[in-house]
C-alpha positions, 0 to 999 in steps of 0.5 A: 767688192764689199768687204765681208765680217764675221759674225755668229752665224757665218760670213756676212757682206758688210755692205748688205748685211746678209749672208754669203753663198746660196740661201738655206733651202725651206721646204715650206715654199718648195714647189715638188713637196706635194709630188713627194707627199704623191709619191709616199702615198704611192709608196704605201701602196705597194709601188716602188719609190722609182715608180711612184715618184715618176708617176707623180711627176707624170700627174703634176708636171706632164701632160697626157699625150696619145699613145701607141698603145691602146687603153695606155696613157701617156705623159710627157713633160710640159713645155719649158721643163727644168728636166729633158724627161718625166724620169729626169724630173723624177730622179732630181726630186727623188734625191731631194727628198731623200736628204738628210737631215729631213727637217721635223716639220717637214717629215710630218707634212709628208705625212700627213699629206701622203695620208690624205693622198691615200684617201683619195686614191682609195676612197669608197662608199661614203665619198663626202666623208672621205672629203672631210677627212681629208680637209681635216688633214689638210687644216693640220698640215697647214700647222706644220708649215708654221705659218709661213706664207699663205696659212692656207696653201695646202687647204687651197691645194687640198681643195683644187687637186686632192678633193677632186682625186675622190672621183677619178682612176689613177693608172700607171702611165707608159713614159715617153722620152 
């Protein structure tokens, strides 16, 4: 077993240098943030939080399969999931992104995510203009991320998933569990 000193900023291993116990969580590299920034556009649409955080979990991590009704889509989790169901899924991101403190950075990339979210969802009439907007946000919500990874992450995102939300419907999905 290393021995452990002290030092200012908590309980370090003498043999490795670093800090003990689970690593502090970074929402920078946190996979379920744009679900979250999904859901709060949602949200500003009038849906409730449980029903917008499922349905973002159902848009990214399930995938459509047939429904017993008609004129219905249904989703169900993907293969190998973290969770048994899209509202176990949902429940777990949802009290994740409800702690406290919220980091600063992250409040505004929330934001500005959701913003552009709502773009696209409500775009109408002039569809490039709106895409432009919308890259505009993603440029200034890669600043908040402070550079860490990729500078470009939420442009790439933005470009693969947000652009192409400008020319689809998004209906409210009937859960499967």
């Amino acid at each position: 077993m290393p021995l452990l000193k002290h030092c200012g900023s908590g309980m370090v291993s003498k043999s490795t240098g670093r800090r003990r116990g689970r690593p502090d969580w970074d929402w920078r590299t946190w996979a379920p943030r744009y679900a979250i920034a999904l859901s709060d556009g949602f949200q500003a649409m009038g849906l409730s939080e449980r029903a917008a955080v499922d349905l973002a979990v159902a848009l990214f991590y399930g995938t459509e399969i047939e429904s017993a009704k008609p004129g219905y889509i249904t989703y169900q989790l993907r293969v190998n999931p973290s969770a048994a169901t899209i509202a176990g899924r949902a429940s777990t991101i949802r009290q994740k992104a409800n702690r406290v403190p919220i980091p600063v950075g992250f409040a505004n990339w929330r934001i500005t995510m959701a913003k552009a979210f709502l773009i696209a969802l409500n775009a109408s009439g002039d569809i490039s203009r709106a895409g432009l907007h919308i890259l505009a946000l993603a440029r200034e919500a890669d600043r908040f991320r402070d550079n860490m990874g990729d500078p470009f992450a939420d442009l790439d995102f933005t470009m693969r998933s947000i652009v192409p939300l400008l020319f689809t419907k998004i209906q409210m999905p009937e859960f499967s569990t």
